[in-house]
N, C-alpha and C positions, 0 to 999 in steps of 0.2 A: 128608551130608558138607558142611562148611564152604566156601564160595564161595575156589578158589585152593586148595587144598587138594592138588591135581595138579598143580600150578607149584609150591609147595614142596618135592618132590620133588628138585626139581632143585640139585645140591650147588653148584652155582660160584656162588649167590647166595644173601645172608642172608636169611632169612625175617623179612619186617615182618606182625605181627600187627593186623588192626582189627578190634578189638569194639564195633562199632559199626552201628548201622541206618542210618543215613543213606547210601542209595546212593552220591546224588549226591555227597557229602560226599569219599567214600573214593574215587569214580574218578578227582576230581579229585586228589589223593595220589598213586594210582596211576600217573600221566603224566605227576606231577610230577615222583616218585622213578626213573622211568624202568625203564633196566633195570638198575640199581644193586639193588633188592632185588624179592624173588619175595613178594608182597604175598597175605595170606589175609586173606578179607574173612570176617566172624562174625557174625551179628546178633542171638544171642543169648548169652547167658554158658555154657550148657550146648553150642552148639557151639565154642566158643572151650576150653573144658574138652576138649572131642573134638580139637581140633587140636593142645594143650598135648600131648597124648599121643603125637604122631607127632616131638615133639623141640622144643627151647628155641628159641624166636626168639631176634632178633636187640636188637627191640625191640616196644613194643607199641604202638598208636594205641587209646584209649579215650575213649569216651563215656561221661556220668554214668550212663546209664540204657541198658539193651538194647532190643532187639523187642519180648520183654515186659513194659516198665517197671519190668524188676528193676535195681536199681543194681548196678554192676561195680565199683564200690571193694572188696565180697568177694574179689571174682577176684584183684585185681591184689595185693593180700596172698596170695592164693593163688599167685602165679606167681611172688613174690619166694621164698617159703619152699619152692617146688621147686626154681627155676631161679637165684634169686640178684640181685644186684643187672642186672637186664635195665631199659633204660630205658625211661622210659612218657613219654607226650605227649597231655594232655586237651585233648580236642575238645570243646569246649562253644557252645554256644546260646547268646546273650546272654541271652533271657528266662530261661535257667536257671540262672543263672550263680549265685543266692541259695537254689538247689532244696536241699534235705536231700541229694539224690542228687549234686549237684556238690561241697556242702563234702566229703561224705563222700571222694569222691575228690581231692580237692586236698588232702587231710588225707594221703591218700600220701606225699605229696610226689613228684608227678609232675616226670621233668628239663624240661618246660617245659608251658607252658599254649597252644594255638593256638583261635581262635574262632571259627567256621564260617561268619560271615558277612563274616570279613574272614579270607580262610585265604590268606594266604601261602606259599605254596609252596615257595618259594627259604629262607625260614629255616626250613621245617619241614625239607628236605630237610638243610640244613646242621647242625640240630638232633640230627637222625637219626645222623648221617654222624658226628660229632662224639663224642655219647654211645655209638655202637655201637665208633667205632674205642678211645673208651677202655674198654672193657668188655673187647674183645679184646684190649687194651696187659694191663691184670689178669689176665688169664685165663693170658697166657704167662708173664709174669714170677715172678708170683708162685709157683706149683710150685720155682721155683729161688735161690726163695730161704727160702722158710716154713721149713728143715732149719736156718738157720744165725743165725733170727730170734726172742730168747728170749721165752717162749708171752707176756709180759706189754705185749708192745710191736705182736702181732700187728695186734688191733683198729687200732691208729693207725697202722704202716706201709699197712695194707690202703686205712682211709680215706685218707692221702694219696698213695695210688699211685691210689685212684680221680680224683683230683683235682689230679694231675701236671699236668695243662694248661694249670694258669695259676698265676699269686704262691697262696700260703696263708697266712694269719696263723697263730700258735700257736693265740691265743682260739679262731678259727673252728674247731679241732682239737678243743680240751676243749672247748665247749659241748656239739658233733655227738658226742662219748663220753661227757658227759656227768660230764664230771671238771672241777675245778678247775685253774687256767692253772699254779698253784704244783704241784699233784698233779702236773701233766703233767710240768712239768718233772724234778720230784725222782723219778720213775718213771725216766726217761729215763739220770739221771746214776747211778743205784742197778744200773742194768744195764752201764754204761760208756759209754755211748750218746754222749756229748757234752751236746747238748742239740738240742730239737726244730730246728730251724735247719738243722741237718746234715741230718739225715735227709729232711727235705723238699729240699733242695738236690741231695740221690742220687736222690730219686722225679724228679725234673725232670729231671736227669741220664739216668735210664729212659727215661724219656720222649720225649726226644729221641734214644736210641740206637733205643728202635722205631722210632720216626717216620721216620728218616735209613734205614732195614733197607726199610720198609713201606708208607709215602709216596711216590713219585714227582714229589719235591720237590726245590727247591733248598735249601740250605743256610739261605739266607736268609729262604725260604719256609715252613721248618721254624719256625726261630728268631721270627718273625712270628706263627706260628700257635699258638705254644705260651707265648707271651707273654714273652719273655726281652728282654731291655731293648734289646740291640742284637742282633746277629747275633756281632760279634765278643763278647757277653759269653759266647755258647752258644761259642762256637770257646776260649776262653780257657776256658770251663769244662773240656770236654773233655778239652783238654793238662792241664789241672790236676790233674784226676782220673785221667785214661785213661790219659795220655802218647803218645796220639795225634792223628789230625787228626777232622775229622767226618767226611769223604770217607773217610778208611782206617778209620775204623770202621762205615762203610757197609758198605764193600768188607769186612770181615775178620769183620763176623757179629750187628754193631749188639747190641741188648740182652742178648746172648749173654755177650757181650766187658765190657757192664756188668757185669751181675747177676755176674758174677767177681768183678771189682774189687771190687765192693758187698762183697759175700760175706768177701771177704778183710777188708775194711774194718773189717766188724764182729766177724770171729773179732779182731783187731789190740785194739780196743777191749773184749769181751766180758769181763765178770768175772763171778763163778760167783754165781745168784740167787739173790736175799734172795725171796722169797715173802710177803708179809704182805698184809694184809685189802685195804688199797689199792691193791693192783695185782689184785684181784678183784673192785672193785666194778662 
């Protein structure tokens, strides 16, 4: 059984997954993360497979290569197409950093890179804390809103609900789907959508009705961390959209009381879809 494996057990804290052999590497993690996540240590890929079995971490910490100098970029494709977009953070070697087994896992696209000989602790942990709180912002919102989102717009609300936490260009939209900036848009106006702008403006909106619900934040503190220009731009957001304050949407049920308005937003706007090849590619 995988090292930790009897601490993830335990529900009041997320499971941080390391597949990785370096002991010393991961204890230092483990003291870092404190007692914020119940941390399973795996040193090879076949027990990291054993612990995938007992339930979805939180996030994962991977090294290019296991115990047995198998590379673990298989796994982490393996753990997206069970568990879904769960964030990862490669632990690497300097001397490896050029290994076949390192690109291979940076070709993931891990949400950050940490390097063993200089591991900072304070940004792995905020790393962590960051990527897992938005995993769990998608995980809620989304259910309540997919019923009222037409199938062709799904991929791109999901991408920018992933990435609510800070500005979004369009570009950066269509590259990561893989559509042109003109596609995106004419996709967008074909459904009644507006245009991309809006719709990232409502993910941010989410965003910050989690955060205000989930946070033990100030207002300001919210507004700061989720990158909004000022504090009063999220408060004027808010009344704009919600017709209330941030406080009383705290207090009255936070992204709950969004994904309504959103909902309604879109029934307001919705006209009945055209289907054609381009909104299938």
């Amino acid at each position: 059984m995988p090292r930790g494996v009897a601490s993830a057990s335990r529900p009041d804290r997320p499971v941080l997954l390391a597949l990785c052999a370096d002991y010393t590497a991961v204890e230092r993690i483990r003291r870092g993360v404190g007692q914020e996540f119940a941390l399973v240590r795996c040193a090879t890929v076949a027990q990291a497979r054993e612990a995938l079995a007992l339930g979805k971490p939180a996030a994962l910490l991977c090294s290019a290569s296991d115990g047995d100098s198998r590379p673990t970029a298989p796994f982490v494709l393996q753990l997206r197409s069970v568990c879904g977009d769960v964030p990862v953070i490669a632990l690497l070697r300097r001397a490896e950093a050029l290994s076949p087994a390192a690109v291979s896992l940076l070709a993931t696209g891990p949400a950050a890179t940490a390097t063993v000989e200089d591991l900072d602790l304070a940004s792995v942990q905020r790393v962590l804390a960051s990527r897992v709180w938005r995993a769990e912002f998608v995980a809620c919102v989304w259910p309540m809103l997919e019923p009222d989102v037409p199938y062709a717009l799904r991929a791109v609300l999901r991408y920018a609900l992933a990435r609510a936490g800070e500005p979004l260009r369009v570009q950066t939209i269509a590259d990561a789907l893989g559509l042109h900036r003109k596609t995106l848009w004419t996709r967008c106006r074909r459904h009644g959508m507006g245009n991309m702008r809006a719709l990232t403006r409502w993910c941010r909106l989410l965003a910050a009705a989690h955060a205000l619900r989930t946070l033990p934040r100030t207002v300001d503190a919210v507004a700061d961390e989720l990158r909004f220009p000022s504090p009063t731009a999220l408060r004027n957001a808010v009344r704009r959209h919600l017709r209330t304050t941030p406080s009383a949407l705290r207090a009255s049920g936070g992204e709950r009381v969004a994904c309504a308005a959103f909902r309604a937003w879109i029934r307001a706007h919705l006209t009945p879809p055209v289907v054609t090849r381009c909104d299938v590619a």
